[in-house]
N, C-alpha and C positions, 0 to 999 in steps of 0.2 A: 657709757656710764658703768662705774666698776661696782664691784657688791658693797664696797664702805659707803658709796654715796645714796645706794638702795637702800643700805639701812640708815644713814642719817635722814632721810626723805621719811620712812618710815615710822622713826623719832619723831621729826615734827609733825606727821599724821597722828599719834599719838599724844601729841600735845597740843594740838589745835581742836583735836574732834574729842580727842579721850581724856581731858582733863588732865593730865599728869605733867604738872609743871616740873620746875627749875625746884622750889623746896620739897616738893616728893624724892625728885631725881636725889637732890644731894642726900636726905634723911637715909634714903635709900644706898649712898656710897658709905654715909657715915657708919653704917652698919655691914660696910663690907659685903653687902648685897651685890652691887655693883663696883667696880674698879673706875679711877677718876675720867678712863679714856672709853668708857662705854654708853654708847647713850641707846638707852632699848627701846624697841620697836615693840607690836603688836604681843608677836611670839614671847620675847622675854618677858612682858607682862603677863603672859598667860603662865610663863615656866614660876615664876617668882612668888606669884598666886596659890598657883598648886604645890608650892613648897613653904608657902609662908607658915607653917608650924616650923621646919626646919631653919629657916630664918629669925623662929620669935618675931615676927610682925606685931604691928600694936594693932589692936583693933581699925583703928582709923584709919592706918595705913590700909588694913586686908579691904573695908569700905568703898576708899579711893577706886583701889585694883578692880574693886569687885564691877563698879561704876562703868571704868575705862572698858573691860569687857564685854560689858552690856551694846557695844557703839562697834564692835569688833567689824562689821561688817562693815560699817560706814568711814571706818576709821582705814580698811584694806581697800576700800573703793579710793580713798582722799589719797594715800600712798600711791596708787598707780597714774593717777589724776598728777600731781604734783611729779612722778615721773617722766609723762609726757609732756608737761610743759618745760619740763628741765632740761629734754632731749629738745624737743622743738627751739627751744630760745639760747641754749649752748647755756644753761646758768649753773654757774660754780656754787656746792657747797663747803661752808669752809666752818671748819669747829675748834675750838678754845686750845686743841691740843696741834693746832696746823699752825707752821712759823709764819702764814699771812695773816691768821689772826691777830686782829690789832694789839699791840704789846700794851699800851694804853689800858685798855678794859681786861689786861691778866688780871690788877689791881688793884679793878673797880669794881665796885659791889654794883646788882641788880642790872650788869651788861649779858645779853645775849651767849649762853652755850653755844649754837648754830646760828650761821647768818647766809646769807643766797647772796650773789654776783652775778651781777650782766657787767661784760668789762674787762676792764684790765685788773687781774688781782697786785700785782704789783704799787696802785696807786697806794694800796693799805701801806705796803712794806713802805712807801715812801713817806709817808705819815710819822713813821717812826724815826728815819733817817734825817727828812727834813725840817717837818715838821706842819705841822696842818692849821688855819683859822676856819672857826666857824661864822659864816655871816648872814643874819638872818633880819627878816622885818618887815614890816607892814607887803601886803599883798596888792594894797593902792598906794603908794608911795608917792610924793609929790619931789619934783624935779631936783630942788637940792637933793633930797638924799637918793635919787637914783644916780646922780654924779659923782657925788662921794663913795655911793658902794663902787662904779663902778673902777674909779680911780684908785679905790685900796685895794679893791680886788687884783687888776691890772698888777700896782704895786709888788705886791705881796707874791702873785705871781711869778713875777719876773725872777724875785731872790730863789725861785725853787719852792714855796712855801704851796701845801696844797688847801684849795677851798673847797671846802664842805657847807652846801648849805640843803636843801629841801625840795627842792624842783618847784615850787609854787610860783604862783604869777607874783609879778612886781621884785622886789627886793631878788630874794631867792633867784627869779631866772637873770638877774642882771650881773650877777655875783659870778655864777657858772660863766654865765655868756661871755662875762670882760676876761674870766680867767682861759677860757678856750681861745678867746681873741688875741689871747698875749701870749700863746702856747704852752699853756703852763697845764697841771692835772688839777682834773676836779672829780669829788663824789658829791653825787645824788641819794641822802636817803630816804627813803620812801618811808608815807604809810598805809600800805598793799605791798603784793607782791611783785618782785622787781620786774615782772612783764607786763606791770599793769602800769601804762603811761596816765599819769593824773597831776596837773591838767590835762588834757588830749592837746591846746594847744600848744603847749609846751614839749609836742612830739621832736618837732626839729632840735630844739637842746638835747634831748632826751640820745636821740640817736648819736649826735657829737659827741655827747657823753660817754656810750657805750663804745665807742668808736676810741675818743681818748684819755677817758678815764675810767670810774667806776659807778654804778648805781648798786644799793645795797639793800637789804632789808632784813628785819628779824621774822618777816610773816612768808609763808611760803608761797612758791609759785601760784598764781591766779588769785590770790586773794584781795578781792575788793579794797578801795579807799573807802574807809566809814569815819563818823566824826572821830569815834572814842578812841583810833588807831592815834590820832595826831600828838597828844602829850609825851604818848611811848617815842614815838618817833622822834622828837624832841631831845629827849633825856639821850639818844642816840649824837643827834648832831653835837651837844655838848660835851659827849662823854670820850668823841673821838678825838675833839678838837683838844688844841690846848688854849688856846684863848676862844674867846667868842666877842664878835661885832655888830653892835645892834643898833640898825640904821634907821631905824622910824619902827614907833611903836605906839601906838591907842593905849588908852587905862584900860580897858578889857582885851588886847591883844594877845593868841596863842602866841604870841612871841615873847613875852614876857615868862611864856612857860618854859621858855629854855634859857633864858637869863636865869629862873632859879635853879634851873636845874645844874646850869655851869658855877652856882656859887655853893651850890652845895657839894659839886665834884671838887672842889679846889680850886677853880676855874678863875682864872681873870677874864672880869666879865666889861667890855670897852662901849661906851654911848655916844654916837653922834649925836652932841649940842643941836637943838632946835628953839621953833618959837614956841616961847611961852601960851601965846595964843592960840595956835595950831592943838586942837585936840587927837587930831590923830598922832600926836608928838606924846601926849600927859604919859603915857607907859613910860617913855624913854626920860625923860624929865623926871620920874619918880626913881626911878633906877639910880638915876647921876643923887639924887636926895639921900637916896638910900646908902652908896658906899660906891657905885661904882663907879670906874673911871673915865675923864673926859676922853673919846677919840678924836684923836690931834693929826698925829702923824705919822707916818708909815714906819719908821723907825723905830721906834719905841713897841707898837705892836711886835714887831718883828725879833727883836731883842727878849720880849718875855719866851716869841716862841722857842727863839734858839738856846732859852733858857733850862726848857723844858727837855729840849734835843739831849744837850748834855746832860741834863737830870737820868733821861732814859740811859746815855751811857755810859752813866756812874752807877747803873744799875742791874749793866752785863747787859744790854738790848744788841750792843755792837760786837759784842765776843765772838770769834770767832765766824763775824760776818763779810764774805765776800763782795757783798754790794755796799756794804761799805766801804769797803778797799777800793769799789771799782767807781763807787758815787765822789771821792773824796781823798785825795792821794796824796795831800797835803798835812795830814794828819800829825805827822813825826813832829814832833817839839822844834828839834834843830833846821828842819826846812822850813819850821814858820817864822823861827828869828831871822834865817839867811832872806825872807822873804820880805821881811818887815824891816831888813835895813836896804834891799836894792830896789823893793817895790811894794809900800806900804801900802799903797790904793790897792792891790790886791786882794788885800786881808778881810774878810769875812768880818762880821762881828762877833760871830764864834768863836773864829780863828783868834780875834782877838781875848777873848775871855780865856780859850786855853792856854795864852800866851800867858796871861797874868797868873793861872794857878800855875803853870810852868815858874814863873819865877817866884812864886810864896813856897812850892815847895822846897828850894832852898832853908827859906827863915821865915820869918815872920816881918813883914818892912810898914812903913808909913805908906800914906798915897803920896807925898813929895817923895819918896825913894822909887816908887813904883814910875812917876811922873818921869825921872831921868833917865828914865830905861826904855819906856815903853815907844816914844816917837810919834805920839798921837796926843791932842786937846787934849787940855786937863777936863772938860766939860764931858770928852767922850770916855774918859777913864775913868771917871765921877760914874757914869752912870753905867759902864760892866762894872763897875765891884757894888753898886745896888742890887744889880739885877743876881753877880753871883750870891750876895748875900742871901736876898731873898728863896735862892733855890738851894740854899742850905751848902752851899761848896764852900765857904768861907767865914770868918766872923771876926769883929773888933773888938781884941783887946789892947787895955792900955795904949789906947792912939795908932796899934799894928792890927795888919790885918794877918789872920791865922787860917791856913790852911785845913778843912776837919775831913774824916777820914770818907764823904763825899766827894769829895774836889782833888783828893787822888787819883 
């Protein structure tokens, strides 16, 4: 363990025991206290304290400070405590300014500065690349909807697409399970720390997990699962994914806490239809009432993701990245027309959508001018210029669709 991660450890001792959250920190940058890439420990609280006349501190601020060092002791005990579990369990920290940071929450309000890894960090990067669902739900599930998760899971797998869901019994561990089953990656986020396995039964996922994908969390090393962790956790699985899949849900369901939370990220939030009758369904039932959309079929899912894929790389996520190059070699415009007239089954449904902004950037055309060109259903070229529509890479005017300066 090198001193950066000594002192990120020592950040989150500080924020866990000593009060000094995320709007202290920033208050604290905004006034040049701090630079965006520091996150202080114990000491720099004591340094910033004993200079806060030179800073101009507000009162409240000097209070906070005054607080956090009242706990000094306990606050240098939890830092070393979180260091040997970090040694002991190989767990990676990783913070907002490191390129495995999820690129997703650069842009999200109230996502984690620091996050912990048991795993592969790479699953994160692939999150960005691929592209990630979250799938979550009832922790008693009844049969249809363990078939369906584990069938979308499976699915969704296969194209490369990563599942995120919670480690809980039921839903949750069927979702991991069918995506390890199909070889595909999956994260686990927790609410504890990522060495703390919860369920216990759910140890056997837990270790395939760490083994082939990732387990994350925002709480540090050894930190218990308690109720009031589970909502934060939540707003976590929603915030990484880009869609979310909610496979059975009760009207009092914690599951429904990440349905809001994915419709308030911007999230497309997908419902397995159920019975009317089944009350362990009314959450999902009220969801579909509410706005969100029926889960049908693995395509469509997949299409918002790959939606969002390219969102990130109209937004510089893929500049100057070599796993991209090394994920996806197909990228060039002119290898995906030569592709798409010798071997169109080939073609992604990405691949497809950058083929179409490939040919708008010429002009501006109808969907019949696009329709002679492209070599695919009209029904399947119907729904990429929806999908590019809604992610802001295109728009119609006068009966053409227009290229905007996203979908460059």
């Amino acid at each position: 363990m090198d001193a950066r991660d000594i002192k990120l450890l020592g950040n989150a001792a500080v924020r866990f025991e000593g009060g000094i959250g995320t709007r202290a920190e920033n208050e604290l940058r905004a006034m040049e206290v701090l630079r965006d890439d520091e996150f202080p420990d114990i000491d720099d609280i004591r340094r910033i304290f004993e200079d806060s006349g030179r800073y101009g501190l507000s009162v409240r601020m000097k209070e906070t400070l005054a607080a956090c060092l009242k706990s000094e002791t306990r606050i240098r005990r939890a830092a070393e405590h979180y260091a040997e579990l970090a040694d002991k369990y190989n767990i990676q920290i990783i913070c907002r300014t490191d390129d495995d940071y999820p690129f997703v929450w650069r842009y999200m309000s109230g996502m984690p500065p620091v996050i912990f890894l048991r795993g592969k960090s790479e699953a994160l990067l692939d999150i960005t690349y691929k592209g990630a669902a979250g799938i979550v739900g009832s922790r008693e599930p009844g049969r249809y909807a363990r078939y369906a998760t584990r069938q979308f899971s499976e699915n969704l797998s296969r194209r490369g697409t990563v599942i995120v869901s919670g480690l809980a019994k039921g839903i949750d561990r069927d979702a991991h399970e069918a995506c390890l089953d199909a070889g595909g990656e999956t994260i686990a986020v927790t609410a504890g720390g990522v060495d703390v396995i919860y369920p216990y039964q759910n140890k056997d996922v837990y270790d395939r997990i760490i083994s082939e994908g990732a387990v994350i969390a925002e709480l540090p090393p050894g930190v218990p699962v308690v109720r009031q962790y589970f909502p934060s956790r939540n707003r976590l699985i929603s915030g990484i994914s880009d869609v979310c899949l909610i496979m059975q849900a009760g009207e009092f369901s914690g599951t429904l806490h990440t349905a809001s939370f994915a419709g308030a990220q911007g999230k497309d939030v997908f419902v397995l239809p159920n019975s009317i009758y089944a009350e362990n369904s009314l959450g999902g039932l009220m969801l579909l009432r509410d706005g969100a959309e029926v889960l049908i079929d693995t395509d469509t899912v997949y299409m918002r993701i790959q939606g969002e894929v390219e969102n990130r790389k109209a937004m510089g996520a893929f500049v100057n990245s070599e796993r991209f190059d090394d994920t996806d070699k197909r990228k060039n415009p002119a290898d995906l027309w030569k592709l798409q007239k010798d071997n169109p089954e080939a073609l992604s449904d990405g691949d497809w959508m950058m083929l179409i902004l490939d040919e708008l950037s010429e002009r501006p055309k109808r969907i019949d001018s696009l329709f002679e060109v492209m070599n695919i259903k009209y029904t399947k070229l119907s729904s990429y210029i929806t999908e590019l529509e809604r992610a802001g890479c295109i728009y119609e005017s006068d009966g053409k669709y227009v290229l905007t300066i996203k979908g460059r």
